[in-house]
py3Dmol code that shows the C-alpha trace and the ligand (Angstrom):
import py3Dmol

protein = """\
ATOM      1  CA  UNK A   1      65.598-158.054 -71.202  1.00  0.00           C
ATOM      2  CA  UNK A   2      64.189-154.573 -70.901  1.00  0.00           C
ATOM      3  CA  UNK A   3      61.225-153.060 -70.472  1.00  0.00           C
ATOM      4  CA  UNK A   4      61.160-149.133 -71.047  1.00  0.00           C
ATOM      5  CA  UNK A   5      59.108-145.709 -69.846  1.00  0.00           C
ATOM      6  CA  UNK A   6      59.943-142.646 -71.307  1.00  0.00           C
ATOM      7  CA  UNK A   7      57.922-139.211 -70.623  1.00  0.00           C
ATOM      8  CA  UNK A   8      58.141-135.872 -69.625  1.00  0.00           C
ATOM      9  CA  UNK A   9      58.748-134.762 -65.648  1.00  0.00           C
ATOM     10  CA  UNK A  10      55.629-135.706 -63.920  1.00  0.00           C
ATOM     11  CA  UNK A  11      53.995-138.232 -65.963  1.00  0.00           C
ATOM     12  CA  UNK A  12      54.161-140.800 -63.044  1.00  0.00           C
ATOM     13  CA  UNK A  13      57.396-143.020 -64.712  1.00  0.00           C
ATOM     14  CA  UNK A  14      59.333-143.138 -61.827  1.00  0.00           C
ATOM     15  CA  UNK A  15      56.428-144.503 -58.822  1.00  0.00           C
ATOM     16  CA  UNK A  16      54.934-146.139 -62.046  1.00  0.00           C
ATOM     17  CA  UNK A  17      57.704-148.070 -62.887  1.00  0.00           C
ATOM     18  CA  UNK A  18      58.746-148.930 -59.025  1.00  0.00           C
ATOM     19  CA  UNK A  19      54.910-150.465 -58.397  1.00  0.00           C
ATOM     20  CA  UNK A  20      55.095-152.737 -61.606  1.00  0.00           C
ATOM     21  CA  UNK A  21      58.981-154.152 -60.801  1.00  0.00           C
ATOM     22  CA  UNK A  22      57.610-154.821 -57.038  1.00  0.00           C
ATOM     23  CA  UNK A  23      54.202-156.465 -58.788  1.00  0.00           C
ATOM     24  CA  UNK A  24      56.264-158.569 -61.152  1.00  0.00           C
ATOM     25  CA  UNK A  25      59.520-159.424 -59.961  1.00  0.00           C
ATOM     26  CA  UNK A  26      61.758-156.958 -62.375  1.00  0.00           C
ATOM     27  CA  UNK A  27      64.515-154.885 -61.220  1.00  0.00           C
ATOM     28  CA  UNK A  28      64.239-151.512 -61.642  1.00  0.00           C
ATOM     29  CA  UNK A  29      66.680-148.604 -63.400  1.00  0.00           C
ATOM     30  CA  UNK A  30      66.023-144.917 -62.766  1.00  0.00           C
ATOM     31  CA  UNK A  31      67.730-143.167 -65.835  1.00  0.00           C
ATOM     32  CA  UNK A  32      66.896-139.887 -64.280  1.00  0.00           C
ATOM     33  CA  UNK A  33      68.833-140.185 -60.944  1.00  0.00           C
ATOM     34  CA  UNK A  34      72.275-140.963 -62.863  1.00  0.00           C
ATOM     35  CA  UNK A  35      71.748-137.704 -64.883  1.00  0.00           C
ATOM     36  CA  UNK A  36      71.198-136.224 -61.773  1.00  0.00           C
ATOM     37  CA  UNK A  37      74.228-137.859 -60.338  1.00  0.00           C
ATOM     38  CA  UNK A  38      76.375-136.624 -63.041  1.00  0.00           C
ATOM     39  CA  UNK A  39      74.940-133.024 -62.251  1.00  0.00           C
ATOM     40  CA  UNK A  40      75.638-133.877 -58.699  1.00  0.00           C
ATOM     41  CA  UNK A  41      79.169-133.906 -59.252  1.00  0.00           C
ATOM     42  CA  UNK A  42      79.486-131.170 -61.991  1.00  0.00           C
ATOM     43  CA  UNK A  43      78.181-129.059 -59.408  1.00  0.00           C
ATOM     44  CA  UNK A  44      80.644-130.479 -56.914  1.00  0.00           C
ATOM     45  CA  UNK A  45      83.892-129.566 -58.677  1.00  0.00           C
ATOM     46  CA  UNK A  46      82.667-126.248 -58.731  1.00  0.00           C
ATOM     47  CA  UNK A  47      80.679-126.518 -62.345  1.00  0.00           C
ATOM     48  CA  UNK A  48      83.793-126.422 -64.382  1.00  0.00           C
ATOM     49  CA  UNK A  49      83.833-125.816 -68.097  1.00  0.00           C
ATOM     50  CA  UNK A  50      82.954-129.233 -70.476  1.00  0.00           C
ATOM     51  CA  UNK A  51      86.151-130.083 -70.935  1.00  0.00           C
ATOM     52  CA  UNK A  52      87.470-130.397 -67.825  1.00  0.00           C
ATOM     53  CA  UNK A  53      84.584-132.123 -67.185  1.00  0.00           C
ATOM     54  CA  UNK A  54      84.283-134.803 -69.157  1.00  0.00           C
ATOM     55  CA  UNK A  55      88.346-135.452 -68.319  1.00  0.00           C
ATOM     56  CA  UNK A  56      86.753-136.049 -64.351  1.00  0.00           C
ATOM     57  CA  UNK A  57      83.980-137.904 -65.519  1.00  0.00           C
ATOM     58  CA  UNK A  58      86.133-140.712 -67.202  1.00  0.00           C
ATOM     59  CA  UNK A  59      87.665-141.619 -63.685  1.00  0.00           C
ATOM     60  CA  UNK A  60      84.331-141.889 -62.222  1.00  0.00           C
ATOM     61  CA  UNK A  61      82.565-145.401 -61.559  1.00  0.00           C
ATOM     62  CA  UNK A  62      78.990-144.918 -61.325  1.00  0.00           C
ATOM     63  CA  UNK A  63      76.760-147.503 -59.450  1.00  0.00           C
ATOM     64  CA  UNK A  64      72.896-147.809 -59.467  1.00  0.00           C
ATOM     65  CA  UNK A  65      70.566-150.200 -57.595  1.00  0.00           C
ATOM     66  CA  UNK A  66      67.456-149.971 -56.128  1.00  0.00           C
ATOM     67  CA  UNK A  67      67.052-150.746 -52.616  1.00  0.00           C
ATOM     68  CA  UNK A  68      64.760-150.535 -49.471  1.00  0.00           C
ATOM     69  CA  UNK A  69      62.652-148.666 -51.266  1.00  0.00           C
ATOM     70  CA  UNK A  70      64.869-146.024 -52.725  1.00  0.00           C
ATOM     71  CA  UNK A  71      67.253-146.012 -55.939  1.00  0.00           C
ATOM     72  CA  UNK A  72      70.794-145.222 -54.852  1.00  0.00           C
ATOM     73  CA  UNK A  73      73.654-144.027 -56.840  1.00  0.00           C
ATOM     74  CA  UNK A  74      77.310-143.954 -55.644  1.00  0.00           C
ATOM     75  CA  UNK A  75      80.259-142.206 -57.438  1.00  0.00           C
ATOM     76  CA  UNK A  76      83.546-144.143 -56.643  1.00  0.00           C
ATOM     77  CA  UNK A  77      81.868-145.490 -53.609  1.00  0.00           C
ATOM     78  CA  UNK A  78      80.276-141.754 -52.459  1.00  0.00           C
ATOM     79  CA  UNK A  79      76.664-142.265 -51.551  1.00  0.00           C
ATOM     80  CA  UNK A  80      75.186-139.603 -53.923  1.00  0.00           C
ATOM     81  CA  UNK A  81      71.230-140.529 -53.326  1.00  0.00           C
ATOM     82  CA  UNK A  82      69.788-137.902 -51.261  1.00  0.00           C
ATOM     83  CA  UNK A  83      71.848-135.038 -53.038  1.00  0.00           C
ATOM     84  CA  UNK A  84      70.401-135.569 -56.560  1.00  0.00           C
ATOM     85  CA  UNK A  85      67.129-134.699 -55.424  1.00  0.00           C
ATOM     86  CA  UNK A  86      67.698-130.902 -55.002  1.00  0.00           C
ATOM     87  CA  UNK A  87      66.656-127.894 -56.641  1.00  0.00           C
ATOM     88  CA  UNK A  88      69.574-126.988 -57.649  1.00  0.00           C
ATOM     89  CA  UNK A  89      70.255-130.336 -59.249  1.00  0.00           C
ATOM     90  CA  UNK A  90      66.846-129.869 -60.739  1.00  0.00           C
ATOM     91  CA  UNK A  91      67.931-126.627 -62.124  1.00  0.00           C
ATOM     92  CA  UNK A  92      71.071-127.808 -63.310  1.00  0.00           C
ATOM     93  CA  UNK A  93      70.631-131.029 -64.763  1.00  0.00           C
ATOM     94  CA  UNK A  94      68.870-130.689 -68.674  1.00  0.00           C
ATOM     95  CA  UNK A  95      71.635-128.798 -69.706  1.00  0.00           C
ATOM     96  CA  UNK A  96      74.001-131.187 -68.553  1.00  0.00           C
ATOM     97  CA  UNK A  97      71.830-134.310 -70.187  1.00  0.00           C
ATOM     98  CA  UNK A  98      71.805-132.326 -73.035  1.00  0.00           C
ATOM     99  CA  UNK A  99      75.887-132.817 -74.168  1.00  0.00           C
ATOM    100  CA  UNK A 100      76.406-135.809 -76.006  1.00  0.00           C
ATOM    101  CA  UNK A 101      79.225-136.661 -74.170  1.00  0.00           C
ATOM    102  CA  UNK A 102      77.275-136.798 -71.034  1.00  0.00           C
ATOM    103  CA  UNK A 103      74.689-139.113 -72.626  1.00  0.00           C
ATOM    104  CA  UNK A 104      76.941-141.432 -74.183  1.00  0.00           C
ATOM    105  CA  UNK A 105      78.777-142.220 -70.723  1.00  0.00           C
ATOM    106  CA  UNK A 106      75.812-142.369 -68.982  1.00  0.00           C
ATOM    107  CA  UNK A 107      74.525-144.505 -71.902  1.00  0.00           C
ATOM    108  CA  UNK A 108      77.383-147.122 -71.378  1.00  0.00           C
ATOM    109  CA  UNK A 109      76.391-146.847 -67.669  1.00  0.00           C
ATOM    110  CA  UNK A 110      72.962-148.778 -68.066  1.00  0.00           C
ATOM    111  CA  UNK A 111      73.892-151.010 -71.143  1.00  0.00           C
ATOM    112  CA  UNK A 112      76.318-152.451 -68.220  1.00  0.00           C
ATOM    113  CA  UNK A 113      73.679-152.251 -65.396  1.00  0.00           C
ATOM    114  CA  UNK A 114      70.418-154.118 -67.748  1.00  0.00           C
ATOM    115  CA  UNK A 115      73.315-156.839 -68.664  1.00  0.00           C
ATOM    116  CA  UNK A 116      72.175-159.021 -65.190  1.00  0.00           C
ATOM    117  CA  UNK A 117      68.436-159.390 -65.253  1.00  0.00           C
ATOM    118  CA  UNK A 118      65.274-158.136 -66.094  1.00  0.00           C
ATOM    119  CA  UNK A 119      64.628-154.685 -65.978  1.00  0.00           C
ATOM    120  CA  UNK A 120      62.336-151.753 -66.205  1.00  0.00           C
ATOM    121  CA  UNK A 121      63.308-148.438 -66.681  1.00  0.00           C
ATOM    122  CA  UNK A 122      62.210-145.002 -67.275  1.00  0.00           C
ATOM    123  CA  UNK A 123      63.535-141.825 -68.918  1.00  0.00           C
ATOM    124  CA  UNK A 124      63.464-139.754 -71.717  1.00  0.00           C
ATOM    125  CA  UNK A 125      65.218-141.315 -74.609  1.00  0.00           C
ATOM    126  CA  UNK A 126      65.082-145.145 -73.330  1.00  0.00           C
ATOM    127  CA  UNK A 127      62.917-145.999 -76.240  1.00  0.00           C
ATOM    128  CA  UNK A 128      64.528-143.950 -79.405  1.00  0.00           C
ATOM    129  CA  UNK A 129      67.973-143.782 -78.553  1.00  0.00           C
ATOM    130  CA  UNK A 130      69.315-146.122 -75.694  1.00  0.00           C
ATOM    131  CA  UNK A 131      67.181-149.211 -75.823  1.00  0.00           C
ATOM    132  CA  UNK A 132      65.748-149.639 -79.469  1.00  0.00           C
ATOM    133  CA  UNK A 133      64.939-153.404 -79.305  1.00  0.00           C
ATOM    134  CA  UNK A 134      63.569-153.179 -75.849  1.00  0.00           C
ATOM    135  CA  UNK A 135      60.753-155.906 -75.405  1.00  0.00           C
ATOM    136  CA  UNK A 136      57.786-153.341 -74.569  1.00  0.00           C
ATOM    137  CA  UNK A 137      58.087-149.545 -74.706  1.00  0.00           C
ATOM    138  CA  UNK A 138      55.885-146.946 -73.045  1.00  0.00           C
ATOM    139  CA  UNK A 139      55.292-143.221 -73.180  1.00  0.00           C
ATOM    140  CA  UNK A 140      53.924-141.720 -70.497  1.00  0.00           C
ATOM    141  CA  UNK A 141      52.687-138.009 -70.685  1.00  0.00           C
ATOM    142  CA  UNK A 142      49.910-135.863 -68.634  1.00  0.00           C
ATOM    143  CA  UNK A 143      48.659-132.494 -68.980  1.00  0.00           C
ATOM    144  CA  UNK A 144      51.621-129.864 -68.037  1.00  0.00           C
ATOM    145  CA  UNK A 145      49.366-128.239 -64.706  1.00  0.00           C
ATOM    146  CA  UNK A 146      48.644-132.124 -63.811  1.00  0.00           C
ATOM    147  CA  UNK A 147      52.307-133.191 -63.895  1.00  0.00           C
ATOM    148  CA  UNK A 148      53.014-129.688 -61.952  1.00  0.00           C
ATOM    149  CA  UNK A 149      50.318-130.568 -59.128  1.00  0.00           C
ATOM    150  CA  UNK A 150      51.817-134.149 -58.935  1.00  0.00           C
ATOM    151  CA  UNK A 151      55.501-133.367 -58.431  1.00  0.00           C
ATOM    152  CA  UNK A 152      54.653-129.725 -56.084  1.00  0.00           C
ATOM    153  CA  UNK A 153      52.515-132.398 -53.891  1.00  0.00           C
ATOM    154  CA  UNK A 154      55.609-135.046 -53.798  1.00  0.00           C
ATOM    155  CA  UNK A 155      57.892-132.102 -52.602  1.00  0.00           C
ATOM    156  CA  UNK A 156      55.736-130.936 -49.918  1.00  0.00           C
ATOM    157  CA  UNK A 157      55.136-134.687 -48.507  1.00  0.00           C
ATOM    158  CA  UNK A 158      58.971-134.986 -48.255  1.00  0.00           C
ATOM    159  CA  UNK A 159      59.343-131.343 -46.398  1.00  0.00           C
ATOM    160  CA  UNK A 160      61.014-129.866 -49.303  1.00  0.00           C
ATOM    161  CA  UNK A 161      59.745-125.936 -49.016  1.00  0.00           C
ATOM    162  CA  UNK A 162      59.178-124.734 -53.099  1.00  0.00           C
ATOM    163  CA  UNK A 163      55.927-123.209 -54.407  1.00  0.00           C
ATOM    164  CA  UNK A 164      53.823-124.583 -56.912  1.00  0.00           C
ATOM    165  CA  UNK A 165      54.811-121.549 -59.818  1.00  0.00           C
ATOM    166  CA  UNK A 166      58.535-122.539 -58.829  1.00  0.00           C
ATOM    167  CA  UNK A 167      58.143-126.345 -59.467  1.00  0.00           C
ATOM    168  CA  UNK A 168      55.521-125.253 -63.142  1.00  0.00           C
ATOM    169  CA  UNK A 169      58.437-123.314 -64.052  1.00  0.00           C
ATOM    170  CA  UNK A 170      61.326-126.096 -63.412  1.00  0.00           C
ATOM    171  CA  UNK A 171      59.119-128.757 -65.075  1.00  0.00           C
ATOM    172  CA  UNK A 172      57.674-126.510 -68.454  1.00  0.00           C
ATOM    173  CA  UNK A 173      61.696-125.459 -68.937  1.00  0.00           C
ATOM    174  CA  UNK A 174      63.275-129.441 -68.486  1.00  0.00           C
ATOM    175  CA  UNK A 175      60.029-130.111 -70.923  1.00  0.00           C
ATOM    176  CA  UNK A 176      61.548-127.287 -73.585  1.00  0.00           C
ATOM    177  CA  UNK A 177      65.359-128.525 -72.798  1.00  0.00           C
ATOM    178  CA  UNK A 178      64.524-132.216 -72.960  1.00  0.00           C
ATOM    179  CA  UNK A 179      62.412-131.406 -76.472  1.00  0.00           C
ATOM    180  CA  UNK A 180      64.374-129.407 -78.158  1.00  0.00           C
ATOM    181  CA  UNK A 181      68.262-130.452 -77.811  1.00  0.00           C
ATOM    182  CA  UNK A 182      69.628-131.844 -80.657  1.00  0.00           C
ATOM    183  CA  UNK A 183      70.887-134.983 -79.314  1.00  0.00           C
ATOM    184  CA  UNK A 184      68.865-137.386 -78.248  1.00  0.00           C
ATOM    185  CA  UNK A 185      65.524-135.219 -77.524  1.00  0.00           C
ATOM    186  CA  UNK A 186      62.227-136.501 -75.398  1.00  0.00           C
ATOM    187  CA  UNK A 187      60.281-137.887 -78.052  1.00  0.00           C
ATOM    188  CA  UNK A 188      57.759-140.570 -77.980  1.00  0.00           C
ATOM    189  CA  UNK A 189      59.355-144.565 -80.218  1.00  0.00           C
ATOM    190  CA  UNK A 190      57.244-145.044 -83.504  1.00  0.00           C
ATOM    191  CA  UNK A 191      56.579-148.162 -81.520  1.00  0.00           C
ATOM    192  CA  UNK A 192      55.650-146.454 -77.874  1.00  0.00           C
ATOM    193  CA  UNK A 193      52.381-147.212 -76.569  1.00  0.00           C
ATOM    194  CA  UNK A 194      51.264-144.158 -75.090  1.00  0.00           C
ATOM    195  CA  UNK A 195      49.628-143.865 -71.713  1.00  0.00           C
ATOM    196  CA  UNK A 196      47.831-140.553 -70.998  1.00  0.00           C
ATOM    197  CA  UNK A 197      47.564-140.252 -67.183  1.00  0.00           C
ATOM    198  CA  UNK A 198      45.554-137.031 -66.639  1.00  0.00           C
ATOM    199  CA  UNK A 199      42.712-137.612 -65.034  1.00  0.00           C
ATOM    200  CA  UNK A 200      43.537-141.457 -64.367  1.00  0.00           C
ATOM    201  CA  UNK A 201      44.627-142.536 -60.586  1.00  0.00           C
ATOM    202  CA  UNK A 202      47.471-144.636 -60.103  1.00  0.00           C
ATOM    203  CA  UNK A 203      46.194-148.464 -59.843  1.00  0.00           C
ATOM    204  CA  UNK A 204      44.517-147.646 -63.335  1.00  0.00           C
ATOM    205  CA  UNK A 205      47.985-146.661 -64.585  1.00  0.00           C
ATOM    206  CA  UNK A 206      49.474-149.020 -63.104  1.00  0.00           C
ATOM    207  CA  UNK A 207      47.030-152.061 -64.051  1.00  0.00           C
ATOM    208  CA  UNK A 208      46.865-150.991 -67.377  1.00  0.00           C
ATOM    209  CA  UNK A 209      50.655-151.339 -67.996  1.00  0.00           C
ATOM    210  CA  UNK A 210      50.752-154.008 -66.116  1.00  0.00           C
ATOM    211  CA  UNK A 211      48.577-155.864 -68.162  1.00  0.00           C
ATOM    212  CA  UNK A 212      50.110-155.050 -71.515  1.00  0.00           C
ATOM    213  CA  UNK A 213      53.335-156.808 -70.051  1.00  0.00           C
ATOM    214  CA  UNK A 214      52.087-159.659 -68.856  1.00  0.00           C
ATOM    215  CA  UNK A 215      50.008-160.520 -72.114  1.00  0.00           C
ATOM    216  CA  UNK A 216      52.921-159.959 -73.788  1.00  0.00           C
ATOM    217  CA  UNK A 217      55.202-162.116 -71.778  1.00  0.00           C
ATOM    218  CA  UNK A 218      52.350-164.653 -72.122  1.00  0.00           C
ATOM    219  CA  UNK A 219      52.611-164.610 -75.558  1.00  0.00           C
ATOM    220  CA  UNK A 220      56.302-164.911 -75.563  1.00  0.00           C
ATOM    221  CA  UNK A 221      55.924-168.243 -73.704  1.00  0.00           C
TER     222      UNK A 221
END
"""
ligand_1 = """\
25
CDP
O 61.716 -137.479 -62.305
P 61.791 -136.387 -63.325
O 61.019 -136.742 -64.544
O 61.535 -135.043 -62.774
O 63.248 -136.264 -63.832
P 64.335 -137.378 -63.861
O 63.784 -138.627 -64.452
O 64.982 -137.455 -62.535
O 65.354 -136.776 -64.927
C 66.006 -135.554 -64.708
C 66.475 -134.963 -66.029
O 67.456 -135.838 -66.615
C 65.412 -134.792 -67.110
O 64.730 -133.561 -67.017
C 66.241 -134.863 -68.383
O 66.803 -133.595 -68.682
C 67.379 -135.790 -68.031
N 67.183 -137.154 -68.549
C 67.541 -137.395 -69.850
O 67.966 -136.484 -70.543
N 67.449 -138.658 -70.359
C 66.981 -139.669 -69.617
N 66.921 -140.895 -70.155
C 66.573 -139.435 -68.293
C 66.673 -138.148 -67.773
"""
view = py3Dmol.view(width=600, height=400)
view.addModel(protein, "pdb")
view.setStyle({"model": 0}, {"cartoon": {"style": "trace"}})
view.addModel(ligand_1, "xyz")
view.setStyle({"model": 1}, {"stick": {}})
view.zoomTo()
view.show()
């Protein structure tokens, strides 16, 4: 069973999602970080042309699980967690989500992962394109200089040195990327309840979602 977030960069999926696994016992699948692992090792070979690319990719195993707090990924056993969180995979990794070939492997990745348990996950396409008979489906958004703020202020906690105008700029150019690509584009499901976090803290976020899912799962019973 599967629970799903989708939103733009920002919207509070990710530390959304983590609080109501932890709250209710789910496991939880970062869609994100295996996109970003995938850009990870693009950039590794030395960004070679698609191709070539997608002939590496098909020897590659990816794993996912989240862990003591943090979601690791491992390529063929290489610990790939703390790489995927750089600027330069930041930079990089919309226009390598948006090739269909990229999606549909990574796609196959977290069929295969949400096959043992209950999970929720977040992303951009979980909803529409990946997960279409999930149980409950979210869409998260927030105002653009909100989101900004949010993910500048994460950076800076974890000693990463990037200015606020650099981290606007990364997030309003994913935003046009993730909109606009022809396969699979951000987009909130028909059937999406949307969540509008600007202005709302956290536990309200969090409670609120929380309490659509259990109702639900109530109701199931
Ligand atoms: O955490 P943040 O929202 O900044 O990004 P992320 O979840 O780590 O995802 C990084 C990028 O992967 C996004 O900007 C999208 O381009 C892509 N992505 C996607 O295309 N589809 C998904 N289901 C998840 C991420």
């Amino acid at each position: 069973m599967i629970i799903v977030i989708d939103g733009p960069a920002g919207s509070g999926k990710s530390s959304t999602a983590i609080t109501i696994a932890k709250r209710l016992n789910l496991q939880y699948l970062d869609s994100g970080a295996l996109y970003r692992a995938v850009t990870s090792l693009w950039i590794n070979a030395g960004k070679p042309e698609k191709g070539e690319f997608f002939n590496i990719l098909t020897g590659i195993h990816l794993q996912a699980e989240y862990t003591d707090d943090v979601f690791h990924v491992k390529a063929n056993g290489n610990d790939l967690t703390a790489e995927i969180r750089s600027q330069e995979v930041a930079g990089y990794v919309s226009e390598i989500a948006s090739q269909p070939e990229i999606r549909s492997f990574i796609n196959a990745v977290m069929k295969k992962i949400v096959e043992n348990g209950i999970y929720i996950a977040d992303g951009r396409d979980l909803g529409t394109a990946v997960f279409p008979d999930a149980f409950l489906k979210f869409y998260m958004d927030a105002s653009i200089e909100e989101r900004a703020r949010r993910r500048f202020r994460e950076m800076e906690d974890s000693g990463k040195e990037v200015t606020l105008g650099d981290v606007e700029a990364n997030i309003r150019e994913r935003d046009r990327t993730d909109q606009n690509r022809k396969s699979d584009p951000l987009k909130k499901a028909d059937d999406a309840i949307l969540i509008d976090t600007t202005g709302k803290t956290f536990e309200e976020q969090v409670s609120e979602i929380t309490g659509i899912i259990e109702e639900k799962l109530k109701l199931k019973h």
